[in-house]
C-alpha positions in Angstrom: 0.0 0.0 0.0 2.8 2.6 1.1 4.4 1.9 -2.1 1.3 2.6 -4.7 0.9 5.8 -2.3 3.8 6.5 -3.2 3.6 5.9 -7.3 0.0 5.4 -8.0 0.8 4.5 -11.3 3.2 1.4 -10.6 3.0 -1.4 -12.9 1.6 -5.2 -11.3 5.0 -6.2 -12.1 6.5 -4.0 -9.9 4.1 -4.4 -7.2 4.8 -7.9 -7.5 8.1 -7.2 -6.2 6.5 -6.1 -2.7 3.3 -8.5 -2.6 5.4 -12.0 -3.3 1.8 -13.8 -3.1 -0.3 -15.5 -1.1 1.4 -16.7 3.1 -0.5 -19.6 4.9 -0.1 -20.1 8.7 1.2 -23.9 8.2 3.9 -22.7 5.7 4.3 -24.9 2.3 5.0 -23.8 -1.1 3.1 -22.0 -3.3 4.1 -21.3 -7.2 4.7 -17.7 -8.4 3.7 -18.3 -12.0 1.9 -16.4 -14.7 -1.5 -17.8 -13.0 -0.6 -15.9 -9.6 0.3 -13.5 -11.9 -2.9 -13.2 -13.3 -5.0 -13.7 -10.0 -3.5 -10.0 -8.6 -3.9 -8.7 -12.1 -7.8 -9.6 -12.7 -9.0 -10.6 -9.0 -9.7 -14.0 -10.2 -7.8 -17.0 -10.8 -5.8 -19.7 -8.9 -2.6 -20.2 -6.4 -0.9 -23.9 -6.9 0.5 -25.0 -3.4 2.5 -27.5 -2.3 3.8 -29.7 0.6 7.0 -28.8 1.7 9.4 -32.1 1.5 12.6 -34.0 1.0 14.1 -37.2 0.0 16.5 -39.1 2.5 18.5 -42.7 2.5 18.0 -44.6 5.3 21.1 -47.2 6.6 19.6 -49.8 4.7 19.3 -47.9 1.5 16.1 -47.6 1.7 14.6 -44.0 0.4 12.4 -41.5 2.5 10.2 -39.4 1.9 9.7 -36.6 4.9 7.2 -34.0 4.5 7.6 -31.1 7.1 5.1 -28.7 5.9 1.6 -29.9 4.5 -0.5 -27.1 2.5 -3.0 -25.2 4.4 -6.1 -26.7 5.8 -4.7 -30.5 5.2 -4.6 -32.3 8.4 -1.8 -34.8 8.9 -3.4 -37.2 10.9 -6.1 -37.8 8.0 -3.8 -37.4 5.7 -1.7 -40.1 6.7 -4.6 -42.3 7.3 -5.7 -42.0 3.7 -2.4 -42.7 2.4 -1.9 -46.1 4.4 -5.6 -46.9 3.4 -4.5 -46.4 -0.6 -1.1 -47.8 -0.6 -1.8 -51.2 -0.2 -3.3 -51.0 -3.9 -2.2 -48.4 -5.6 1.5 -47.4 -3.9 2.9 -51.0 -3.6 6.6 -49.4 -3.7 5.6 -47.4 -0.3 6.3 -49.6 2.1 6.1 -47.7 5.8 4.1 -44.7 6.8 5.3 -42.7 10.2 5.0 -39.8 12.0 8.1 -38.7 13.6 6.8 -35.2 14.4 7.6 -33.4 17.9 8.3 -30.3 19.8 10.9 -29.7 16.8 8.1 -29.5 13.9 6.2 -31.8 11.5 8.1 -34.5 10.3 5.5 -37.3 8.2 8.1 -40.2 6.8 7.1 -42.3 3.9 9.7 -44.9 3.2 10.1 -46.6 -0.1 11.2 -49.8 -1.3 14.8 -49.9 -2.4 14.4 -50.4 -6.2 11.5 -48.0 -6.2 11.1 -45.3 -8.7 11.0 -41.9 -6.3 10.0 -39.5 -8.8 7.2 -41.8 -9.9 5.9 -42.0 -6.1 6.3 -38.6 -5.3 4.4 -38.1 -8.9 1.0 -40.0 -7.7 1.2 -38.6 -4.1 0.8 -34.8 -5.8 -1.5 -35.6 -8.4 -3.7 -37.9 -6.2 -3.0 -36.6 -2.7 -3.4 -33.6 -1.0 0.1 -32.8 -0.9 -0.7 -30.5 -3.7 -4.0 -28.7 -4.3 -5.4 -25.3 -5.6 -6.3 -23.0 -4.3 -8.8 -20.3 -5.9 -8.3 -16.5 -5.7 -11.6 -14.6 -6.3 -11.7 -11.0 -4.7 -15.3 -9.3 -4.8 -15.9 -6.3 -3.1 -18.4 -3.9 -2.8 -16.5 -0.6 -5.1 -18.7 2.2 -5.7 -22.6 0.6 -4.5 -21.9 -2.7 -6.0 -20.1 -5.9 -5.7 -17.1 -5.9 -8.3 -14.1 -8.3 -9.3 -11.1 -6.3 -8.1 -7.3 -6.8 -9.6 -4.3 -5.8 -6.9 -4.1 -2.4 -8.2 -7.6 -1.5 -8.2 -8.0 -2.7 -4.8 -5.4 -0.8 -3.6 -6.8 2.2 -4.9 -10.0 2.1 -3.3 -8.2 0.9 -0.1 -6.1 4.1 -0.1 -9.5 6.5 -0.9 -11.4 4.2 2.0 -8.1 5.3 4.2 -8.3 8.6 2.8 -11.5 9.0 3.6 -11.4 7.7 6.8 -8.6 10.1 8.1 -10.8 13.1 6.9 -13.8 12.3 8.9 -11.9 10.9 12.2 -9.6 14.4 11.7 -12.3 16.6 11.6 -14.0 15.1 15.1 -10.6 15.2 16.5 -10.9 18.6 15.6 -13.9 19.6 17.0 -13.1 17.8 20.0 -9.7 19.7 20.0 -11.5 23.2 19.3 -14.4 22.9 22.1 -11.7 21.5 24.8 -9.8 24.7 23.7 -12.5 26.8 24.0 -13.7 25.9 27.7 -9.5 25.8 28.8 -9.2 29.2 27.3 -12.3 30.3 29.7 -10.7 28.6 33.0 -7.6 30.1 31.8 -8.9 34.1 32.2 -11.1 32.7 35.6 -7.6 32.0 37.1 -5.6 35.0 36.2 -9.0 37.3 37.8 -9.4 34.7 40.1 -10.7 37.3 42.8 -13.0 39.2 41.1 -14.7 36.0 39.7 -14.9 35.1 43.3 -16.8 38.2 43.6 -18.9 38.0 41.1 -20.0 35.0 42.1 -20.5 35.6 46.2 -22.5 38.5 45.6 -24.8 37.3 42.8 -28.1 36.0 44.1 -28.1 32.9 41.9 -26.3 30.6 39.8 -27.8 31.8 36.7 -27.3 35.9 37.9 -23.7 34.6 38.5 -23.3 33.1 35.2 -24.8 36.0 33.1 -22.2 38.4 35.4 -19.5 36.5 34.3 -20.3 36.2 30.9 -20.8 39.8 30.5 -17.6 40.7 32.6 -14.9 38.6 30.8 -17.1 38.1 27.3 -17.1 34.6 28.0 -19.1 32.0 26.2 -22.3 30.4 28.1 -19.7 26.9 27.9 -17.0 28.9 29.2 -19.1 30.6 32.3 -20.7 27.4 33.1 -17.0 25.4 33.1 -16.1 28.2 35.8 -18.8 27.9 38.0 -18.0 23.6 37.6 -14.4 24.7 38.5 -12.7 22.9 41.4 -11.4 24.8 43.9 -7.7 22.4 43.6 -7.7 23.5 40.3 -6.1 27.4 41.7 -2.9 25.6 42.9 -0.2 27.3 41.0 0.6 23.4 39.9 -3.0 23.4 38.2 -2.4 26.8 36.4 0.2 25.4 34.9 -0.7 22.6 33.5 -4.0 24.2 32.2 -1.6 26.7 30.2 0.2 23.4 29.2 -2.8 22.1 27.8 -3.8 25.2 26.3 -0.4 24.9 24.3 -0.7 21.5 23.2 -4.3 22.3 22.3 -3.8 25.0 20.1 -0.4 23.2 18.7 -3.0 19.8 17.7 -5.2 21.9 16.2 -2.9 23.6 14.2 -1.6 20.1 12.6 -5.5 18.9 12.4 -5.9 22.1 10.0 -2.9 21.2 8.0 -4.0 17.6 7.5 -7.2 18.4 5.9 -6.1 21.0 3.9 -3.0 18.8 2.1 -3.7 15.3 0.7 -0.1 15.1 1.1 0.0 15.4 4.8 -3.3 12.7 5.0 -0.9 10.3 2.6 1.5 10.8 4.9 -0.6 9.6 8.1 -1.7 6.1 5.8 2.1 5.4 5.4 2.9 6.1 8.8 -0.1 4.2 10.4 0.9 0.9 8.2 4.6 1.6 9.0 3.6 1.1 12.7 1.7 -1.9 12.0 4.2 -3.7 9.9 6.8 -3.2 13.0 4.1 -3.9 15.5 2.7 -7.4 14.0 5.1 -8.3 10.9 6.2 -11.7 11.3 8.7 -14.1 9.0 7.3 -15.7 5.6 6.0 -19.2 6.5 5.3 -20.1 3.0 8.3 -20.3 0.1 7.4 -18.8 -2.8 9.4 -20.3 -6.2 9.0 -19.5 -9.7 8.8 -22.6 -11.0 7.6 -26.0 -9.7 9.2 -28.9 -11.4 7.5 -31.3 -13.1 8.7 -34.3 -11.6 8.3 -32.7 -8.4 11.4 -33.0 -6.7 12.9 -29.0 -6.6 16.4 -27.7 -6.0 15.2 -25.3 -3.7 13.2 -28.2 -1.4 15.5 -30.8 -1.8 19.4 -29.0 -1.4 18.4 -26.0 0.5 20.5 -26.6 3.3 22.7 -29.4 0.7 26.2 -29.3 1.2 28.2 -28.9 -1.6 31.3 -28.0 -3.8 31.5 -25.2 -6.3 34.6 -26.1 -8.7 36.3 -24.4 -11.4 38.4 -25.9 -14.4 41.9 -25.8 -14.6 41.0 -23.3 -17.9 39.0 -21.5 -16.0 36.3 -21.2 -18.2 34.0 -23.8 -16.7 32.2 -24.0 -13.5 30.3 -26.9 -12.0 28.8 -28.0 -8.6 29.4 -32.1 -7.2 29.4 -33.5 -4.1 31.6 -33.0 -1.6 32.4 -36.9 -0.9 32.8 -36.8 -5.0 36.3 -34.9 -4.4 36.9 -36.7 -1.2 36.8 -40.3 -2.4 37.7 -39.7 -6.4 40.4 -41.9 -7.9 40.6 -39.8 -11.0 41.7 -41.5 -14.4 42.8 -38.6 -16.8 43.1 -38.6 -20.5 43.0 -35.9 -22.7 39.7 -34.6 -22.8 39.6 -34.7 -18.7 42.3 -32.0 -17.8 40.4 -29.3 -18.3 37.7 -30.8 -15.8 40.9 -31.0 -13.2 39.6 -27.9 -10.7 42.0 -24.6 -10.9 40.2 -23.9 -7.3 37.2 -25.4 -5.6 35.3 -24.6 -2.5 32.6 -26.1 0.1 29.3 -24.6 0.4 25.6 -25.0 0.6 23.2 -25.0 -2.2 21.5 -21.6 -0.8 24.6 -19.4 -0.9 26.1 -17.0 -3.4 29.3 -17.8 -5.1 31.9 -14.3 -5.8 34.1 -14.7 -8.9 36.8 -12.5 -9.7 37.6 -12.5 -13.2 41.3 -11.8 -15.6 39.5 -8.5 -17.1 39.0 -7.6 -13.3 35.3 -8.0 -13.2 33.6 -9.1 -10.4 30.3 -11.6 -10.1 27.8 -13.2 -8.0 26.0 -16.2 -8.5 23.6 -18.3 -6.8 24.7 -21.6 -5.9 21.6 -23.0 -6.9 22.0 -21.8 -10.7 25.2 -23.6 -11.4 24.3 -27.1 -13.0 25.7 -30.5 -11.2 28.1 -32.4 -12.8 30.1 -35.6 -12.1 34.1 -35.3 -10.3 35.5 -36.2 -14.0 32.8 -34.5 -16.2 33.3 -31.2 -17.7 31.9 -28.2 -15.8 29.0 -25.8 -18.1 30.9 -22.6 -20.0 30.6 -19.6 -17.6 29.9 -17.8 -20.1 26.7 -19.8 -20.7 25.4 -19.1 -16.9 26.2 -15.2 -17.0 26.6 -12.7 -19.6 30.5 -12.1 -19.8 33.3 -10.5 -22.5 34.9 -12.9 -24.4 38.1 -15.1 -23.1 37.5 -13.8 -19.6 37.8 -16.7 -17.3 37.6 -17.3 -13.6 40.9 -16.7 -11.6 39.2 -16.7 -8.2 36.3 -17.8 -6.1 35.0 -16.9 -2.8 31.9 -17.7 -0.6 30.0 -14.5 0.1 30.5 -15.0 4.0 34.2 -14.9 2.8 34.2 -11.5 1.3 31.9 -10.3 4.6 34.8 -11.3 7.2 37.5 -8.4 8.3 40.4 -9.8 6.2 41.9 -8.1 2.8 41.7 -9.0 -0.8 45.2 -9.1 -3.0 45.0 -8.6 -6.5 48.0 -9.7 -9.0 48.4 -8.6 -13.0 50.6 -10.5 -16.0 52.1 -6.9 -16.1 53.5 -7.1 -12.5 51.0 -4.8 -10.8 49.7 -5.7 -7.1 46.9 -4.3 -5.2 45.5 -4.7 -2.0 41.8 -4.0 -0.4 39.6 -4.5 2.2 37.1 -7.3 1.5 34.2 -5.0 2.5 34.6 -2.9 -0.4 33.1 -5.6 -2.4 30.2 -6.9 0.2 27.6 -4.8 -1.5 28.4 -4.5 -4.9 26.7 -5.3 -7.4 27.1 -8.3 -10.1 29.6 -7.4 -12.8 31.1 -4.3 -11.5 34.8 -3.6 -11.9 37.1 -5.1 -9.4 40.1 -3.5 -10.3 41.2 -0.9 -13.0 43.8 -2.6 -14.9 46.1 -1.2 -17.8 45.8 -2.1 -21.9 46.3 -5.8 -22.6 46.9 -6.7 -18.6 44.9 -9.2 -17.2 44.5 -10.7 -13.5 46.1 -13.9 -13.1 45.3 -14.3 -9.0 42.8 -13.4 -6.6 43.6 -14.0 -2.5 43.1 -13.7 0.2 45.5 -13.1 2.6 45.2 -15.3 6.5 48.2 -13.6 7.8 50.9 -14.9 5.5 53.5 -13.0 5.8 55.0 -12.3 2.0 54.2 -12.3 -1.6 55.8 -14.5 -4.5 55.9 -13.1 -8.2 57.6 -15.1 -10.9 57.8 -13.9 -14.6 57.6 -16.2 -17.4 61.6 -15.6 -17.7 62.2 -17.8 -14.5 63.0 -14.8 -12.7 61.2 -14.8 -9.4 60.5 -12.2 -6.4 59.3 -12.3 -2.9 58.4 -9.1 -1.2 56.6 -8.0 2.6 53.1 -7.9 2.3 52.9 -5.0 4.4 55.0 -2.6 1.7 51.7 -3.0 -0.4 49.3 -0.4 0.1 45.6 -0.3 0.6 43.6 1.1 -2.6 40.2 1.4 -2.9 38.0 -0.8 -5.2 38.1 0.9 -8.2 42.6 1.5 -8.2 44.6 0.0 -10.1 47.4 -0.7 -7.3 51.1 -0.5 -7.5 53.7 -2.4 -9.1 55.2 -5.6 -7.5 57.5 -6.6 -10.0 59.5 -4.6 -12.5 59.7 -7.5 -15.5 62.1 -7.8 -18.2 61.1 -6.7 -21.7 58.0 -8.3 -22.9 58.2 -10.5 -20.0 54.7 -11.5 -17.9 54.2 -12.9 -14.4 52.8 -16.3 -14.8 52.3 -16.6 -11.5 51.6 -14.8 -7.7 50.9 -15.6 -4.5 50.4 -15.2 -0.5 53.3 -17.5 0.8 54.8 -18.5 4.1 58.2 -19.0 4.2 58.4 -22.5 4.7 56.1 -22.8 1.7 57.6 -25.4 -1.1 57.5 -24.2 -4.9 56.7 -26.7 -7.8 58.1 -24.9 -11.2 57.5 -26.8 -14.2 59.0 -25.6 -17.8 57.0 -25.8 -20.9 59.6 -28.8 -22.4 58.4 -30.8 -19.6 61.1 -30.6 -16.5 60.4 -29.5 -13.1 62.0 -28.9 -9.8 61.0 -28.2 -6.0 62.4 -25.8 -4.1 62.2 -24.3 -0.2 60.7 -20.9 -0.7 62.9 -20.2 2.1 66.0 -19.9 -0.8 64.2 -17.1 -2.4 65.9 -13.9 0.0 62.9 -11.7 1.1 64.0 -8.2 -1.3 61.8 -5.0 -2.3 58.7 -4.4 -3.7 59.3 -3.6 -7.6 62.4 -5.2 -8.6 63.4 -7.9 -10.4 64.4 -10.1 -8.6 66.5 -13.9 -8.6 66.4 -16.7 -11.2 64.6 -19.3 -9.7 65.1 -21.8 -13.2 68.9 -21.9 -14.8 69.2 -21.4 -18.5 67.1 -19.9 -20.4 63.8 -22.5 -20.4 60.7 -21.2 -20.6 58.5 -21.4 -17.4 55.1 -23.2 -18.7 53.4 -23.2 -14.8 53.9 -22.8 -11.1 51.5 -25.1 -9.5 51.5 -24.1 -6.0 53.3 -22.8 -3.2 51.9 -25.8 -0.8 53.2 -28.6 -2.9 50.3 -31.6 -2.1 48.5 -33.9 -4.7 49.3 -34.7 -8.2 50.6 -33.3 -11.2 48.9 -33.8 -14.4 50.4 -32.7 -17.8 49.6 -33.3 -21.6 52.0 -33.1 -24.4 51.2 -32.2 -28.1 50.3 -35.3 -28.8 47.4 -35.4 -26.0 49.5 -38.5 -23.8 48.4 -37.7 -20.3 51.0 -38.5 -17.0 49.9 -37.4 -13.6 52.6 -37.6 -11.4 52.9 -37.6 -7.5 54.3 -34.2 -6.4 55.7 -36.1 -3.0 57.7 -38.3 -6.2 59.6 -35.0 -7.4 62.6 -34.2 -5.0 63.2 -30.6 -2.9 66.1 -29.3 -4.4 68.7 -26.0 -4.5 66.7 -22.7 -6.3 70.3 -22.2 -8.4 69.9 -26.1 -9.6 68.5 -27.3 -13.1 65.3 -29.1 -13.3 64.8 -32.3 -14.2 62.8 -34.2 -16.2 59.0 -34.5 -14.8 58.9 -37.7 -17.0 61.1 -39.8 -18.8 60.4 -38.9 -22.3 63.1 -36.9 -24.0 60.9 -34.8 -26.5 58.3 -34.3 -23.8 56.8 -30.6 -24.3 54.0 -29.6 -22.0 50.9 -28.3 -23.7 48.6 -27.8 -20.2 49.1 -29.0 -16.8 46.9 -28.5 -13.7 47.1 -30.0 -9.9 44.7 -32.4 -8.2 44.4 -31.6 -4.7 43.9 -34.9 -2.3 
């Protein structure tokens, strides 16, 4: 209501925003389509709601069905009685009906055969139960003299005038109440400022009425006011009693005042409306009980009912182009078998979250995104994750470099950004808490691009290492704090056409895996690498002049997995490759002399 006050010519679309739909005291869910749609935009149509439920596995294997919130007006007890009374026919895979409800909440178990087809169950129980029914929307109301079918908008309008109205009539009898009080007050007020010569007046008049006509005539007071005099209370000429009848005078006079202005401005009577419901909506709003969704699937079982509260991973190829959710026990049990098609589905970075949360990506064009959990399609440990560019709008070739929970970005910690060019930059995380989906992350220079994301649980330096095998490791306190949209400072000063491959937030003790594009590698004890300045170039951490293909991580754990030209595929134990001195050659990863990598990513165990 406040908000068609405030734009009387809003759209149902945008007052859909505000009015979600229909909220039943036993909860469920109800379905936010176009015929809810239609109901608030006519007055007439129908709400479809449903059950709230999941599926479990039992010990044995066995599959649940637990319904926690039935639709409104279904009783559970009778409910449940039907079912068991059907079953035995026409639900042979059902083959136990409980209630296991409490203190807690409703909690109705169906349990199902093993080899039973849940969807097909759960199909029958919707369509011929009342674990889904529809309810109809029909709002007639008497508009102008007459009953009349009433759309949202419509009825908010002749809510508003009813309120409008309403305020009118109730302000004017304020009013008058206010004025007449006023009136007699202002009369007691002059009695007790003559208060002895109204004394006299009225000891030497031979009557009330004689007394009251003396009065009048004296001070050239109403017949009210003479009267309310004589009625006067001798307390009342305590100098406490004077004042508070001045008070009231005041306040009087002051309410009448803002009385007048109300009924001369539909503004100021708007204004009371939106204040009024204001006060209700603190005084008696309470949570949602019902979910609203857009959609209700067809076969019943929804993401939002079933992984609500769903642990899971969010993953993110080793391209970083893809994304995909799985399991968590997917990535904690997975023996992977790699070939050449699979190492892009090896994950650059993963993380553990729920299937209600928001995701934040940071990108290499410096963009930053949000995504819903939820809206990030399941995939197997070895399958390929969906194109992200195929679950948001993004510019072409820009791939994920990092990934963050939301709560992550919301705790007091600080964001480092690295570039190919050798710029750094460090922020506060809260700069990005509330902003919006695709805004700029950091302000980068022609042709640069973001190659890591961190960030930083009080590790004490940063590692930069150009393409040249030249390497750098810096304080992280000699980095300043810039705001969102900076482009930050430089970290390292690179050789000509030279990029940094590769950045990080170490620890000292860290271990560094470097592996050169014609397949050799060493390990290394960060701890070689002499902490220098900010800017510079730095120390060869690879002898001759091989090209560095990849830096897998400074925490060495897992295994390696490269692919030559030729698509063979050798994943190799990183505990396998020795710690040896930074000034030493590398060796080769794998013995095959004309190895050359072509990609290589790490599998974290």
């Amino acid at each position: 209501t406040i908000a068609y006050i405030k734009n009387p010519d809003i759209s149902i679309d945008e007052m859909l925003k505000y009015i979600k739909g229909p909220d039943f005291p036993t909860g469920g869910i109800v379905c936010a389509d176009n015929d809810m749609r239609e109901a608030y935009l006519t007055g007439r149509g129908k709400v479809v709601m449903r059950a709230k439920f999941n599926t479990e596995d039992d010990k044995s294997g066995k599959t649940k069905i637990v319904i926690t919130e039935f639709p409104y007006q279904v009783n559970k007890a009778e409910f449940l009685k039907s079912l068991k009374e059907k079953f035995k026919n026409e639900l042979a895979d059902i083959i136990d009906i409980t209630d296991e409800s409490s203190k807690q909440g409703i909690r109705a178990c169906i349990t199902l055969k093993k080899d039973a087809d849940t969807d097909n169950v759960i199909a029958f129980l919707l369509k011929h139960t009342d674990m889904q029914l529809n309810f109809n929307y029909n709002v007639v109301a008497i508009a102008d003299g007459s009953p009349k079918q009433l759309g949202l908008l419509e009825y908010l309008k002749y809510y508003v005038n009813f309120q409008l109205d309403v305020i009118v009539r109730r302000t004017k009898y304020d009013l008058n109440k206010a004025e007449a009080r006023a009136h007699i007050v202002e009369g007691l007020c002059i009695a007790i400022k003559n208060i002895d010569e109204v004394v006299k007046i009225i000891k030497t008049s031979p009557s009330t009425g004689e007394a009251k006509t003396r009065l009048m005539k004296r001070f050239r007071l109403s017949e009210i006011q003479a009267q309310a005099i004589l009625d006067m209370r001798l307390s009342r000429l305590t100098n406490l009693e004077t004042e508070k009848l001045e008070q009231e005078l005041r306040d009087l006079r002051a309410l009448i005042k803002e009385l007048k202005e109300i009924l001369a401005s539909r503004d100021r009577q708007y204004g009371v409306i939106v204040k009024e419901l204001s006060e209700l909506k603190t005084k008696y709003g309470k949570p949602r009980k019902t979910q609203i969704v857009n959609q209700l699937d067809s076969f019943v079982i929804t993401p939002i009912e079933k992984l609500l509260d769903t642990e899971c991973a969010v993953a993110v190829s080793n391209d970083g182009m893809r994304l995909k959710t799985l399991d968590v026990k997917q990535i904690q049990n997975a023996s992977a078998t790699y070939n050449y098609d699979s190492i892009n589905a090896l994950h650059r970075c993963y993380l553990q979250t729920s299937m209600n949360s928001k995701v934040c990506l940071f990108t290499n064009f410096g963009n930053f995104y949000k995504l819903n959990v939820r809206d990030i399609p399941n995939k197997k440990f070895s399958a390929r994750g969906t194109p992200f560019n195929q679950i948001i709008t993004v510019e072409n070739k820009e791939k994920i470099v990092a990934l963050f929970t939301e709560q992550d970005l919301n705790d007091n910690k600080e964001l480092l950004f690295m570039t190919t060019q050798g710029y750094i930059k460090r922020a506060e995380c809260n700069e990005y808490v509330n902003v919006k989906s695709g805004s700029l992350a950091i302000k980068l220079k022609d042709f640069d691009r973001v190659i890591s994301v961190q960030i930083n649980d009080n590790l004490p330096s940063v590692l930069m290492v150009a393409s040249d095998g030249m390497g750098v490791n810096f304080e992280y306190d000699t980095v300043p704090i810039t705001k969102r949209n900076s482009g930050g400072v430089i970290g390292m000063n690179l050789n000509n056409k030279q990029k940094v491959i590769f950045a990080s937030v170490v620890n000292t003790l860290d271990k560094v895996l470097v592996i050169t594009k014609n397949g050799m590698a060493k390990k290394f004890s960060l701890n070689e690498l002499p902490m220098g300045a900010r800017n510079r170039k730095g120390l060869k951490i690879v002898t001759g002049k091989e090209e560095i293909h990849t830096i897998v991580s400074p925490i060495v754990i897992g295994e390696v997995v490269v692919t030559d030209k030729e698509g063979n595929v050798k994943a190799i134990d990183v505990n396998d490759i020795s710690i040896q001195p930074r000034n030493v050659a590398c060796k080769p990863l794998i013995n095959k002399e004309t190895f050359e990598v072509k990609d290589a990513g790490l599998y974290l165990v």
